[in-house]
Biopython code that builds the backbone (N, CA, C, O; Angstrom):
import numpy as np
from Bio.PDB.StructureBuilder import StructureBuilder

atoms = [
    (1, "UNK", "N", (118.398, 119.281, 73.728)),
    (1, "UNK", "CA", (118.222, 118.374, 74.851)),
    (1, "UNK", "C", (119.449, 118.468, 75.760)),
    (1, "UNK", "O", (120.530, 118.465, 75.170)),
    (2, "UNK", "N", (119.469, 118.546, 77.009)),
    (2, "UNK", "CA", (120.182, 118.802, 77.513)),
    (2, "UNK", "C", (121.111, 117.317, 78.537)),
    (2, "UNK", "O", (120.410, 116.357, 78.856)),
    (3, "UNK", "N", (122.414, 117.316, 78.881)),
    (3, "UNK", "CA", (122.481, 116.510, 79.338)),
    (3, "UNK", "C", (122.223, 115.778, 81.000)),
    (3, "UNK", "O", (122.609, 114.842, 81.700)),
    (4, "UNK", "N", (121.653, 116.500, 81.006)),
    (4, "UNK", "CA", (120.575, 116.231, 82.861)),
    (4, "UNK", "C", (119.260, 116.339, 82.939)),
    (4, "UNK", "O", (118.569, 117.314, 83.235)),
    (5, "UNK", "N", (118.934, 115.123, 82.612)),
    (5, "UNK", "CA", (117.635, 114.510, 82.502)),
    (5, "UNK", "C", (116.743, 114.823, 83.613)),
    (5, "UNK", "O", (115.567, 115.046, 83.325)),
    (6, "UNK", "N", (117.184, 114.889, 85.107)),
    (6, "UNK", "CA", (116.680, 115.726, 86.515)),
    (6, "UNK", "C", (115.911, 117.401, 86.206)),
    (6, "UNK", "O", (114.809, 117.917, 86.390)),
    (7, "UNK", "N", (117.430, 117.863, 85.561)),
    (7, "UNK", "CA", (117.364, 119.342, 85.424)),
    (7, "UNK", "C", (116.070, 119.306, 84.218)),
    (7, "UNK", "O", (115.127, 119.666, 84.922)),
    (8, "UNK", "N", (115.715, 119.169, 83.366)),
    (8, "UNK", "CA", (114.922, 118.868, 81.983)),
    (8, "UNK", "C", (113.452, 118.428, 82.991)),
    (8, "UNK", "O", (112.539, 119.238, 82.829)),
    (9, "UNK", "N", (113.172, 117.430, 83.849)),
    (9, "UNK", "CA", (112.086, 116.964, 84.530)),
    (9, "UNK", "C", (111.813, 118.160, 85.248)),
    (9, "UNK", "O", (110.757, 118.751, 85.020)),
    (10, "UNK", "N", (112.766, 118.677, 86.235)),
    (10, "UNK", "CA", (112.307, 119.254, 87.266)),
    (10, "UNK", "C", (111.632, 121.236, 86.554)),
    (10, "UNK", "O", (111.003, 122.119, 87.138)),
    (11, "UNK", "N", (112.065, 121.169, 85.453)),
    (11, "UNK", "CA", (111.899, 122.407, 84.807)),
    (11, "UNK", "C", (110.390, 122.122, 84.020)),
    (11, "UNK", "O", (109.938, 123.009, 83.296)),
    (12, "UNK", "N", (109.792, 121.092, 84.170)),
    (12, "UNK", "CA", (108.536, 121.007, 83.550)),
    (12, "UNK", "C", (107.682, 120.976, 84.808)),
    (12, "UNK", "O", (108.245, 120.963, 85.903)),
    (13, "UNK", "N", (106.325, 120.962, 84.716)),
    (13, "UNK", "CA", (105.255, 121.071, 85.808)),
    (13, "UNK", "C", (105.475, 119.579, 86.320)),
    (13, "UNK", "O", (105.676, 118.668, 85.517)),
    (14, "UNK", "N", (105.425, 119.359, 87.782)),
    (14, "UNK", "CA", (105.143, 118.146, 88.423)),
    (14, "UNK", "C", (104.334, 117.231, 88.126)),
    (14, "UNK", "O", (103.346, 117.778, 87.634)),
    (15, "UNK", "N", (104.199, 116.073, 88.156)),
    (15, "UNK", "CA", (103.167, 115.195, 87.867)),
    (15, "UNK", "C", (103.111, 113.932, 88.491)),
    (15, "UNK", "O", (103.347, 113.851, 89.697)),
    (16, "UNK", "N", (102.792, 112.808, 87.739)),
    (16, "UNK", "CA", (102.660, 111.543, 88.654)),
    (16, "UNK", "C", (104.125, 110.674, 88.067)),
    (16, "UNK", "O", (104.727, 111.009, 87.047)),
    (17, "UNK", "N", (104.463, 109.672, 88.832)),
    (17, "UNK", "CA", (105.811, 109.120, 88.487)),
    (17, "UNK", "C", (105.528, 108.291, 87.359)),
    (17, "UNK", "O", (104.439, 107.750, 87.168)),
    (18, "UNK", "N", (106.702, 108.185, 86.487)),
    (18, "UNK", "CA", (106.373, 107.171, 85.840)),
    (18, "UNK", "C", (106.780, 106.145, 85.874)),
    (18, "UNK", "O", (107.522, 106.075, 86.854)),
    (19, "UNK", "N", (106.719, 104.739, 85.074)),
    (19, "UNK", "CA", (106.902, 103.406, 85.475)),
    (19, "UNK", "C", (108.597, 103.555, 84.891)),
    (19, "UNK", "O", (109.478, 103.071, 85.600)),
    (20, "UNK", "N", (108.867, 104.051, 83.947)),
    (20, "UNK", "CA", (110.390, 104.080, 83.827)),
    (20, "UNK", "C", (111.128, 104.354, 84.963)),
    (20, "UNK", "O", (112.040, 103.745, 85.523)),
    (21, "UNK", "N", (110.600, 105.307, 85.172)),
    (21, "UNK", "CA", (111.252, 106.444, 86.856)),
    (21, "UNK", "C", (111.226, 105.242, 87.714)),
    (21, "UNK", "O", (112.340, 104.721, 87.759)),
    (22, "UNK", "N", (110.162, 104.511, 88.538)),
    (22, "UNK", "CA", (109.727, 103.687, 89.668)),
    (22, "UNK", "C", (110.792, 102.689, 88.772)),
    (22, "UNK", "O", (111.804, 103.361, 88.974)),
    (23, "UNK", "N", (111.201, 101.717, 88.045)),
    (23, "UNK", "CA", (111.999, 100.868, 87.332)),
    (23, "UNK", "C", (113.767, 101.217, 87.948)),
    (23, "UNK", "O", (114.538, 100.887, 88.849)),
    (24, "UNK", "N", (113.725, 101.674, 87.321)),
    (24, "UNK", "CA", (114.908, 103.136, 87.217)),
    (24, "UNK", "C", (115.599, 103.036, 88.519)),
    (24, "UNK", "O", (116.609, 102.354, 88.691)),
    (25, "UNK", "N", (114.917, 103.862, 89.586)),
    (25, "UNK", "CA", (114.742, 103.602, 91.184)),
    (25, "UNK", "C", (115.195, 102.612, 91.457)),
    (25, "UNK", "O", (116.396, 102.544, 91.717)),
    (26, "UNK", "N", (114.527, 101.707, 91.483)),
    (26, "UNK", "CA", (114.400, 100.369, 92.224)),
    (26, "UNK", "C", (115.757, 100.008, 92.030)),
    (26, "UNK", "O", (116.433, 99.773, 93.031)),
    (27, "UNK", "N", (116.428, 99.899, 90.531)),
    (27, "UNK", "CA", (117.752, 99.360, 90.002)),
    (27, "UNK", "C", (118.517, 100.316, 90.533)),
    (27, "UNK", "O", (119.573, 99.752, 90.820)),
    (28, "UNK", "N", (118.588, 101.513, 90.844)),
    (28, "UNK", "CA", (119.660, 102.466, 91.391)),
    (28, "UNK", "C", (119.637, 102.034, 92.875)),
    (28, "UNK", "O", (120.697, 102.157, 93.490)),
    (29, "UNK", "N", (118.646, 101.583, 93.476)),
    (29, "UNK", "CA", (118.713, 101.371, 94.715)),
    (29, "UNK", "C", (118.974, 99.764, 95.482)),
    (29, "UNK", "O", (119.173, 99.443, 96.654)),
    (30, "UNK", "N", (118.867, 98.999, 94.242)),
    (30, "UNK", "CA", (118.877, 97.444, 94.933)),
    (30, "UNK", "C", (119.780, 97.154, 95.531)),
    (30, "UNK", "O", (119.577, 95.957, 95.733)),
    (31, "UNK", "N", (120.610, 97.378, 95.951)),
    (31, "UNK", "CA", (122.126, 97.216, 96.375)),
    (31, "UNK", "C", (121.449, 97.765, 98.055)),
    (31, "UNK", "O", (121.444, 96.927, 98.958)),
    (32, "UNK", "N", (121.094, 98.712, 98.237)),
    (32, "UNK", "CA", (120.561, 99.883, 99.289)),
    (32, "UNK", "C", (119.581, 98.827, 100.212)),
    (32, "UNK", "O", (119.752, 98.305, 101.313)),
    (33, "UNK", "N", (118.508, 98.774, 99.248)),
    (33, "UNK", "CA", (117.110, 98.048, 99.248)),
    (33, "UNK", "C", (117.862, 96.534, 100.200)),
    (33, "UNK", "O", (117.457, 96.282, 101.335)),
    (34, "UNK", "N", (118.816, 95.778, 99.607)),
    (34, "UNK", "CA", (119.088, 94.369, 100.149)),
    (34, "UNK", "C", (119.877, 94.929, 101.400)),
    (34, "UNK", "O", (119.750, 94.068, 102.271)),
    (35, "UNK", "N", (120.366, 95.608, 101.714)),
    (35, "UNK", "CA", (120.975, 95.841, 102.524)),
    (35, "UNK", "C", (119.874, 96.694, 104.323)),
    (35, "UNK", "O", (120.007, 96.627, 105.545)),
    (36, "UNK", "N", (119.150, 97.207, 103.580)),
    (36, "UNK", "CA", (117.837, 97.552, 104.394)),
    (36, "UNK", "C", (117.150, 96.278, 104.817)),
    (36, "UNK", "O", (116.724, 96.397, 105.965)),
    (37, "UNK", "N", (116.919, 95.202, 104.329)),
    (37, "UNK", "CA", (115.992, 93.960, 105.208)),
    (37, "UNK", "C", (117.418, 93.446, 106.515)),
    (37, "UNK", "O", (118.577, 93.069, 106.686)),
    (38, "UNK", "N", (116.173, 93.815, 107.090)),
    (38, "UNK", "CA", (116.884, 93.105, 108.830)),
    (38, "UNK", "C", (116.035, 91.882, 108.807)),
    (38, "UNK", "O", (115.122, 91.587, 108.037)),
    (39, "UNK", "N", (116.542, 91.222, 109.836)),
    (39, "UNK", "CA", (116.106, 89.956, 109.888)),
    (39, "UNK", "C", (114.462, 89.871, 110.676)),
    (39, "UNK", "O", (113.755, 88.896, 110.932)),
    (40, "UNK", "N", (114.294, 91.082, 110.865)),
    (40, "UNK", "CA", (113.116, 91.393, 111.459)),
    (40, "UNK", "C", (111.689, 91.372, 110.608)),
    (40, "UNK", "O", (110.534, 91.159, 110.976)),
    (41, "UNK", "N", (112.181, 91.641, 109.499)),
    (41, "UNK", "CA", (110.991, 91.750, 108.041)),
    (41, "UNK", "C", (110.755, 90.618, 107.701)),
    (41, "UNK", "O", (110.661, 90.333, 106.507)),
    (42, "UNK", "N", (110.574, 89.521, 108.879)),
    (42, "UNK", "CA", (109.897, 88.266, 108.524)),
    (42, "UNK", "C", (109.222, 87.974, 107.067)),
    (42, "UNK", "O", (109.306, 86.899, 106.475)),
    (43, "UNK", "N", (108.513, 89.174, 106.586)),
    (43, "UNK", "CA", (108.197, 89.117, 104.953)),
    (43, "UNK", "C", (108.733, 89.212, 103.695)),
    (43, "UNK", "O", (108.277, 88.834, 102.616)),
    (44, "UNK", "N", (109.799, 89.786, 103.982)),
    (44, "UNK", "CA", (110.743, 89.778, 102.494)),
    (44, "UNK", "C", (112.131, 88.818, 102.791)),
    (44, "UNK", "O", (112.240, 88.286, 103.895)),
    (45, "UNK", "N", (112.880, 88.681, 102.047)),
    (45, "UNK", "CA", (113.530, 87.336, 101.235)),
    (45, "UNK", "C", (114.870, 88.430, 100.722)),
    (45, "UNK", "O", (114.785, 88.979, 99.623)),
    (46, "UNK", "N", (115.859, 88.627, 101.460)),
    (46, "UNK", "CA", (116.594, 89.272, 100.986)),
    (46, "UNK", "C", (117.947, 88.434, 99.404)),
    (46, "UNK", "O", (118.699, 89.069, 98.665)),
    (47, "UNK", "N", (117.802, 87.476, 99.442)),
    (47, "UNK", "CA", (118.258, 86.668, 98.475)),
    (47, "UNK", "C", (117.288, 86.134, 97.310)),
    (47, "UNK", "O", (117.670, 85.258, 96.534)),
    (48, "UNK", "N", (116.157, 86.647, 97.243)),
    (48, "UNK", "CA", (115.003, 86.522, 96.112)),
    (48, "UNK", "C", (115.298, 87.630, 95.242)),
    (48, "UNK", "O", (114.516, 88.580, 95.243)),
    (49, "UNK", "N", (116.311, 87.645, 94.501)),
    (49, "UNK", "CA", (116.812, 88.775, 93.846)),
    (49, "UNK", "C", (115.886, 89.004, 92.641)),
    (49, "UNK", "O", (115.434, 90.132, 92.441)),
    (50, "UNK", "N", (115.470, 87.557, 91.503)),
    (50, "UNK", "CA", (114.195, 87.827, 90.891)),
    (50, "UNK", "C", (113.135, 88.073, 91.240)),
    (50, "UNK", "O", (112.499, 88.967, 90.682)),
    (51, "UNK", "N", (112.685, 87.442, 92.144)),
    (51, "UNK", "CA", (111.387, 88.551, 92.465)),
    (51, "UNK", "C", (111.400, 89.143, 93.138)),
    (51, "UNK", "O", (110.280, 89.631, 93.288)),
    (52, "UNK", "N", (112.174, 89.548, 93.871)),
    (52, "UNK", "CA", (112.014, 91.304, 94.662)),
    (52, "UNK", "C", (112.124, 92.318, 93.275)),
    (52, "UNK", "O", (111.328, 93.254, 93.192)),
    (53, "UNK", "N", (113.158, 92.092, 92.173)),
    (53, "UNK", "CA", (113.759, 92.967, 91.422)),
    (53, "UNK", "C", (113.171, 93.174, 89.983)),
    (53, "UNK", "O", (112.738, 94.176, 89.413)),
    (54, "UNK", "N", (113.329, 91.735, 89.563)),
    (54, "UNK", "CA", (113.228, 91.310, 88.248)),
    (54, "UNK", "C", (111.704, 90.917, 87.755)),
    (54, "UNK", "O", (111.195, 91.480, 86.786)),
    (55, "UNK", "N", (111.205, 90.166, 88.314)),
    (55, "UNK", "CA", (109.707, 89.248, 88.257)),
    (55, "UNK", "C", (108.709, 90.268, 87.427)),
    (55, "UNK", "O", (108.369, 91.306, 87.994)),
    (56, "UNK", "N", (108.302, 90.029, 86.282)),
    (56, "UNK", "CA", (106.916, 90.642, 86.266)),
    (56, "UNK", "C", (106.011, 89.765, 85.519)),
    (56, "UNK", "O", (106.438, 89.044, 84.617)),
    (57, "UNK", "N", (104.351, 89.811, 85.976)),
    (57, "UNK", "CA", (103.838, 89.055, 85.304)),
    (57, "UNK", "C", (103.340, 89.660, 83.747)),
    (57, "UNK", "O", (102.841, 88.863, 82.952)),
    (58, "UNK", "N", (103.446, 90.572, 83.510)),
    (58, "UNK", "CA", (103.875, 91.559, 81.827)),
    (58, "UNK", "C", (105.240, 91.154, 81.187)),
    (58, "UNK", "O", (106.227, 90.959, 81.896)),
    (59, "UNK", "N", (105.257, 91.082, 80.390)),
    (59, "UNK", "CA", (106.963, 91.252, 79.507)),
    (59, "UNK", "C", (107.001, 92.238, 78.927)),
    (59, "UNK", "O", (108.121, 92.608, 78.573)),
    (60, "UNK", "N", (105.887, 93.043, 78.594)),
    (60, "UNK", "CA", (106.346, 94.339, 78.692)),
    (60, "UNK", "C", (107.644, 95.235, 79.139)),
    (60, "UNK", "O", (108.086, 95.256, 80.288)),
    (61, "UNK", "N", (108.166, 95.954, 78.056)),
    (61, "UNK", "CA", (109.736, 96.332, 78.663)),
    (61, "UNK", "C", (109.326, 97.290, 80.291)),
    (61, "UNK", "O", (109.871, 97.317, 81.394)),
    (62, "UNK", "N", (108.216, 97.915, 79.758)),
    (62, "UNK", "CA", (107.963, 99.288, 80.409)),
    (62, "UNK", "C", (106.647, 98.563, 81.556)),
    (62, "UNK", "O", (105.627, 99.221, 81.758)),
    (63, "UNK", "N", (106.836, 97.231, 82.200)),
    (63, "UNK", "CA", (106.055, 96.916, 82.991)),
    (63, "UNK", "C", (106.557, 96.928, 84.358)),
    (63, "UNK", "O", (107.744, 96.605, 84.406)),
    (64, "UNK", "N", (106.091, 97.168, 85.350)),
    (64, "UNK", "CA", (106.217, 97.222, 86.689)),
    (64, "UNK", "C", (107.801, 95.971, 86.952)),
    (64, "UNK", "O", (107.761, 94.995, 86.203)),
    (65, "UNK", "N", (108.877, 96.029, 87.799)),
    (65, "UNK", "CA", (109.603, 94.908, 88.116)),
    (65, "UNK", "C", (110.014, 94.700, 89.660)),
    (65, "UNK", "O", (110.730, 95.345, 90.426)),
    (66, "UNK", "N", (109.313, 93.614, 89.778)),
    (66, "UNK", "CA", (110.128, 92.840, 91.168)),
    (66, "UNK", "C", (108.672, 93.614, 92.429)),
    (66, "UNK", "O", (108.066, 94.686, 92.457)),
    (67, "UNK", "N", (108.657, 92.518, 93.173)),
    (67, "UNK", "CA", (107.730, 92.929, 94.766)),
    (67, "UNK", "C", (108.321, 94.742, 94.817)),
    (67, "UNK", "O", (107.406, 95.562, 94.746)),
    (68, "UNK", "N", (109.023, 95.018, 94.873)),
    (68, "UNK", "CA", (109.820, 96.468, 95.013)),
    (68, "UNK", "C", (109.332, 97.477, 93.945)),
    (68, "UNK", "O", (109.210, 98.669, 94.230)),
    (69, "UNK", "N", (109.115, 97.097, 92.982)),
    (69, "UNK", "CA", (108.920, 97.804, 92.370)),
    (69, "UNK", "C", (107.230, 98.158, 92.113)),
    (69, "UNK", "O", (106.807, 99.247, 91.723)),
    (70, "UNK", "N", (106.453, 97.036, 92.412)),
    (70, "UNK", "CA", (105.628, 97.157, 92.214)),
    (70, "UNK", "C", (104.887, 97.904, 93.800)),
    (70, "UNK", "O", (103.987, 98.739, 93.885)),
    (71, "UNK", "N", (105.268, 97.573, 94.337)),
    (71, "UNK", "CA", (104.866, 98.279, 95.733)),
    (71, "UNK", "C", (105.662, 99.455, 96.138)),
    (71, "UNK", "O", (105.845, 99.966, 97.243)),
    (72, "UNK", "N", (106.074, 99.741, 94.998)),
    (72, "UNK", "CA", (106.379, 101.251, 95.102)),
    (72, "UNK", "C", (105.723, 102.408, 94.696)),
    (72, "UNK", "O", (105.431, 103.465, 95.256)),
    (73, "UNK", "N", (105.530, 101.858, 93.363)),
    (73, "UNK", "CA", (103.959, 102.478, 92.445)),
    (73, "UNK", "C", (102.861, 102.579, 92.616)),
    (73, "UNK", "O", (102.135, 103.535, 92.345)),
    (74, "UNK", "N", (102.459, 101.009, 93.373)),
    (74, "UNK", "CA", (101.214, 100.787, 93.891)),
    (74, "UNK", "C", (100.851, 101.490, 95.264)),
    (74, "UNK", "O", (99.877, 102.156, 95.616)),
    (75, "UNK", "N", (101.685, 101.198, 95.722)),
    (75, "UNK", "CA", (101.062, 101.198, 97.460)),
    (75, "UNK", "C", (102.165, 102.916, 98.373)),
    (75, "UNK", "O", (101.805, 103.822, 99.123)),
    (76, "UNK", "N", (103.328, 102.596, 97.812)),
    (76, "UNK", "CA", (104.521, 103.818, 98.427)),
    (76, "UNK", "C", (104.055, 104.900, 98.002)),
    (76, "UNK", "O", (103.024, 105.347, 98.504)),
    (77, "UNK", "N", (104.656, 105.509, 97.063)),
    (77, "UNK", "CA", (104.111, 106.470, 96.377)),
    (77, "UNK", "C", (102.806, 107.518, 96.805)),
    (77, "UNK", "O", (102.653, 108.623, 97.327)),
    (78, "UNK", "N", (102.035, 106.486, 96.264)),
    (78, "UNK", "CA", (100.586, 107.217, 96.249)),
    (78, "UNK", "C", (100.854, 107.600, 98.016)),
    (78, "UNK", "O", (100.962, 108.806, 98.235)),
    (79, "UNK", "N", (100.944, 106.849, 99.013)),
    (79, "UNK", "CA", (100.854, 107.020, 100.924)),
    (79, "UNK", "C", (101.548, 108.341, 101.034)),
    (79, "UNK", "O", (100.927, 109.376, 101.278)),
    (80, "UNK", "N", (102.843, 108.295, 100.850)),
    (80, "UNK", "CA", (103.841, 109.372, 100.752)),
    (80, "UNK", "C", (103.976, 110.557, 99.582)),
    (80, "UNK", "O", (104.967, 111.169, 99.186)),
    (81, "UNK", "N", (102.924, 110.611, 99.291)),
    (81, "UNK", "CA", (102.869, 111.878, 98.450)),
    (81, "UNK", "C", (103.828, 111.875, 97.324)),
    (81, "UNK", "O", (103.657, 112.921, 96.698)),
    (82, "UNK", "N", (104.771, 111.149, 96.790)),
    (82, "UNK", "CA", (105.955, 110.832, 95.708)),
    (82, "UNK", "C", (105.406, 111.726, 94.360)),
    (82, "UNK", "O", (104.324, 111.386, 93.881)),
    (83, "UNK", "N", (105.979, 112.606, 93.887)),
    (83, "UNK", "CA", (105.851, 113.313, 92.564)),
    (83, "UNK", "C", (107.091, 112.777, 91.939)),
    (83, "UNK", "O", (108.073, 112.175, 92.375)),
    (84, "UNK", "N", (106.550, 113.378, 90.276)),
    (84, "UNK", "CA", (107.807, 112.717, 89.717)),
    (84, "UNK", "C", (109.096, 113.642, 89.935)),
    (84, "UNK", "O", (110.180, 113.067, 90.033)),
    (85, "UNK", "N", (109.050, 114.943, 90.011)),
    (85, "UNK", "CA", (110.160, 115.371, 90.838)),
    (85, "UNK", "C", (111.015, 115.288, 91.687)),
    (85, "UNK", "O", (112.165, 115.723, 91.731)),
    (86, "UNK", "N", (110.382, 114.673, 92.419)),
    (86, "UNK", "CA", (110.575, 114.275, 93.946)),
    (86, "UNK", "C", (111.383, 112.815, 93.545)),
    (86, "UNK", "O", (112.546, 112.630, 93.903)),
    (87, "UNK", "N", (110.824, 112.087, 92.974)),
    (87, "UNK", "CA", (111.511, 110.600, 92.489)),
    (87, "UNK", "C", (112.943, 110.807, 90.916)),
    (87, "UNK", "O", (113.816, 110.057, 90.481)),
    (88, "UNK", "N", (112.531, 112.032, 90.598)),
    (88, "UNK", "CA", (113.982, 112.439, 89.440)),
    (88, "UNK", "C", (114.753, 112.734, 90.633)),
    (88, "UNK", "O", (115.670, 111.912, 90.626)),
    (89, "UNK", "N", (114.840, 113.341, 91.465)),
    (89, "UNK", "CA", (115.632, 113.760, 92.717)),
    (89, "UNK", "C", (116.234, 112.706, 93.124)),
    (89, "UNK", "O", (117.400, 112.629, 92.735)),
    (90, "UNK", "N", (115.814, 111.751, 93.852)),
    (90, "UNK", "CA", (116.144, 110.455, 93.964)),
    (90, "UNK", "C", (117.162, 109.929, 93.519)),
    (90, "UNK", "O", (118.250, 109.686, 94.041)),
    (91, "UNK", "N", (116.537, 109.662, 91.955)),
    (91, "UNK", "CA", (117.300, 109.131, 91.109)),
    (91, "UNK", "C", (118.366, 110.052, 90.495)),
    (91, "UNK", "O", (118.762, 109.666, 89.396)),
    (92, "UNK", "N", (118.756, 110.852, 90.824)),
    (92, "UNK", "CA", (119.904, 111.688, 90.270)),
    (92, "UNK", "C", (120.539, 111.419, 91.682)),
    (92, "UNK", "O", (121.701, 111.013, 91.654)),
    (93, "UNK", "N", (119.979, 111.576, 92.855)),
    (93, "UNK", "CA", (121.128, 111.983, 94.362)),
    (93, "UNK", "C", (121.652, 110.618, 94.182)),
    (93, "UNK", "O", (122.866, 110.778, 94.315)),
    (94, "UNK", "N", (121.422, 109.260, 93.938)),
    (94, "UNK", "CA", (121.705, 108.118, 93.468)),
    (94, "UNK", "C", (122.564, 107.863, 92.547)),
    (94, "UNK", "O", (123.594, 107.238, 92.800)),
    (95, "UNK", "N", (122.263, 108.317, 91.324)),
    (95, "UNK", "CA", (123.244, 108.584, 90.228)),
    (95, "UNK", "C", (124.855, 109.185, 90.744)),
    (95, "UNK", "O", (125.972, 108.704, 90.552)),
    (96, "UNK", "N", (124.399, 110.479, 91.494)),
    (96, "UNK", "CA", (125.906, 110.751, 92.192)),
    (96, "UNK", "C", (126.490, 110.295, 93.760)),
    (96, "UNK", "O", (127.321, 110.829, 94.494)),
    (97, "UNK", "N", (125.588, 108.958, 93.925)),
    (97, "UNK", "CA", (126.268, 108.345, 94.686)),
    (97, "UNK", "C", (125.540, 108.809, 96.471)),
    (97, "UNK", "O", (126.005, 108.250, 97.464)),
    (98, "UNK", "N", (124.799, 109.494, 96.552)),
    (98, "UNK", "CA", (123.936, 109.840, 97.284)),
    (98, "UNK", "C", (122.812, 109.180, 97.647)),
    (98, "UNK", "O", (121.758, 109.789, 97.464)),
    (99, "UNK", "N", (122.758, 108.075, 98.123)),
    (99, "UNK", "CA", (121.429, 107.325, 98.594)),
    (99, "UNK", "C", (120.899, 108.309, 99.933)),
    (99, "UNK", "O", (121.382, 109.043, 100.795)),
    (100, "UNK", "N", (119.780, 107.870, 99.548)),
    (100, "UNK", "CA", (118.656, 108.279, 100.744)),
    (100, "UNK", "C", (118.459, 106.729, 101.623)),
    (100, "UNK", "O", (117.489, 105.978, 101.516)),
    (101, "UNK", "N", (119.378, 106.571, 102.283)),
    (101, "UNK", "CA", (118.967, 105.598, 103.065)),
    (101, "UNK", "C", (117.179, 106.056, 104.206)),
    (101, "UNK", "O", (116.379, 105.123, 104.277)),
    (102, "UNK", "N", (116.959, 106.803, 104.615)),
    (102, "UNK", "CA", (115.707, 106.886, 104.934)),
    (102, "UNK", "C", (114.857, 106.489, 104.209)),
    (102, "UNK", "O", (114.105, 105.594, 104.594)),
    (103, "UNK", "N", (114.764, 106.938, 103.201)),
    (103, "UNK", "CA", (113.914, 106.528, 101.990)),
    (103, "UNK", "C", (113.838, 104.743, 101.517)),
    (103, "UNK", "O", (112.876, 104.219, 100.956)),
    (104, "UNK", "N", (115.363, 103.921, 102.000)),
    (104, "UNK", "CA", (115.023, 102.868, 101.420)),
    (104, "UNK", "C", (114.803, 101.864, 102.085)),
    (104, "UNK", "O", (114.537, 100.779, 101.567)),
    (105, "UNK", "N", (114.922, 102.181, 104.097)),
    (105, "UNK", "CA", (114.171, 101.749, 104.996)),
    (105, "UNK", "C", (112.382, 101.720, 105.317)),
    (105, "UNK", "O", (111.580, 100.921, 105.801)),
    (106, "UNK", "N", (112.347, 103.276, 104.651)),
    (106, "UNK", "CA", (110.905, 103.193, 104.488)),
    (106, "UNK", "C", (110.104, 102.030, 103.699)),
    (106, "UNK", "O", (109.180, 101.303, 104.064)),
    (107, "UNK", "N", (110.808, 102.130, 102.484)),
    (107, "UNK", "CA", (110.275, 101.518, 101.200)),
    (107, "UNK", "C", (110.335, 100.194, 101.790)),
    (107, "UNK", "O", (109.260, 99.623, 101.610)),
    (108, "UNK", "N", (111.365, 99.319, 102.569)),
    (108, "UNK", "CA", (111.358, 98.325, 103.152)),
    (108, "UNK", "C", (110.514, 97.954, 104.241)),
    (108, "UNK", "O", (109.826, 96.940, 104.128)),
    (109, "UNK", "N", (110.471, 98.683, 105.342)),
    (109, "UNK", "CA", (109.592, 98.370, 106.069)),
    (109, "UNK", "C", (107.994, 98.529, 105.740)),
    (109, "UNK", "O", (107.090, 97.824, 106.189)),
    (110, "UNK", "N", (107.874, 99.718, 104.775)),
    (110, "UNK", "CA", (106.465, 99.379, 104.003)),
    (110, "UNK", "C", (106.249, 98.407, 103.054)),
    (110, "UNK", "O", (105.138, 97.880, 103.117)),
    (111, "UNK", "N", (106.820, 98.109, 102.391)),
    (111, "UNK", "CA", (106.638, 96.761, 101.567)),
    (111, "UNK", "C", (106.901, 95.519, 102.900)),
    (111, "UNK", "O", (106.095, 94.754, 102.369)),
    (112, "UNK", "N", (107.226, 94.953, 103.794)),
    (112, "UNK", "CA", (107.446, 94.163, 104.731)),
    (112, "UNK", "C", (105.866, 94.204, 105.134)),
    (112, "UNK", "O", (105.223, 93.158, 105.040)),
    (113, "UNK", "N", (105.182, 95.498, 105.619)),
    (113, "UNK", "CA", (104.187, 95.175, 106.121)),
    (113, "UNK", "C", (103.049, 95.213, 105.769)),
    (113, "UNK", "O", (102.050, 94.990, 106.452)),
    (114, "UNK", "N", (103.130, 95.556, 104.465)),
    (114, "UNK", "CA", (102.238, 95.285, 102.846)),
    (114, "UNK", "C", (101.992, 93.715, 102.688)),
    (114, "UNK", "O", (100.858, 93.235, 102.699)),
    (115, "UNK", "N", (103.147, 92.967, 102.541)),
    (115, "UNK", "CA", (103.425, 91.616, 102.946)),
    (115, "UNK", "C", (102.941, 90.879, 103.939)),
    (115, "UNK", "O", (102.688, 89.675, 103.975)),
    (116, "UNK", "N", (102.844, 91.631, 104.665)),
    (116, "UNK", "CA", (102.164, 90.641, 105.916)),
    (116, "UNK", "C", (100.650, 91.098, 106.193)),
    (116, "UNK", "O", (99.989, 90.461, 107.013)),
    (117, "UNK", "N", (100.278, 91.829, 105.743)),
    (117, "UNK", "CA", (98.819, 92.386, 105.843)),
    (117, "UNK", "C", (98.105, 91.122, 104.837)),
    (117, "UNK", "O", (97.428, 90.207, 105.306)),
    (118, "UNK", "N", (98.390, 91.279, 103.498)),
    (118, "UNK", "CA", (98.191, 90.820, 102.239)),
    (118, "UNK", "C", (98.400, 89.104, 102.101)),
    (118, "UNK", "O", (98.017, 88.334, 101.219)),
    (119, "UNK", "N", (99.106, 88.879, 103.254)),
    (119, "UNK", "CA", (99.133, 87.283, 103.244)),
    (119, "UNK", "C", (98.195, 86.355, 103.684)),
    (119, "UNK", "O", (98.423, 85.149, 103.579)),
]
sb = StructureBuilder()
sb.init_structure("model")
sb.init_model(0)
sb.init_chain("A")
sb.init_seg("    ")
for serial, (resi, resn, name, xyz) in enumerate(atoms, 1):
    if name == "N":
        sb.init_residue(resn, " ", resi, " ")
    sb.init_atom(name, np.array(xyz, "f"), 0.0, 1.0, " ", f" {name:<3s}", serial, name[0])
structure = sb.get_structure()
């Protein structure tokens, strides 16, 4: 087993993300994520740190967490074509300190207007 969990993913065939990965994400990025709501996203709550982050209605370890997370899996993802490659990428350019701020404006302004559709 090697110690780069990216390198190990990206060397197997592509597939769909998994809920660890989308989990994973979300926590590498929350810092990113709170800093992406402008005051313009009338729909999200940048100080709702449990439920943007934490909240699930599972206790399941391996269950979906926080509005963010779940509308990442659910609704992001699938729109934007997201493989799990594509999301180990992510989460490694993250790991070394590399955010994709594009990526976490998107995720914001699509969850914002997920939110307001859905209300």
């Amino acid at each position: 087993m090697s110690d780069n969990t990216h390198a190990e993913i990206s060397a197997q065939r592509d597939g769909d993300v998994t809920v660890p990965q989308v989990n994973y994400l979300i926590s590498l990025y929350k810092e990113t994520i709170k800093k992406s709501i402008l005051k313009s996203h009338k729909n999200l709550d940048k100080s709702a740190d449990y439920a943007n982050f934490v909240w699930s209605k599972n206790k399941s370890r391996d269950a979906l967490k926080g509005k963010f997370g779940i509308h990442l899996h659910v609704q992001y993802i699938p729109e934007n074509k997201l493989t799990k490659n594509k999301v180990s990428s992510l989460i490694n350019d993250a790991l070394n300190s590399k955010f994709d701020f594009k990526f976490a404006n998107s995720l914001v302004a699509s969850c914002n207007k997920f939110k307001k559709v859905s209300s």
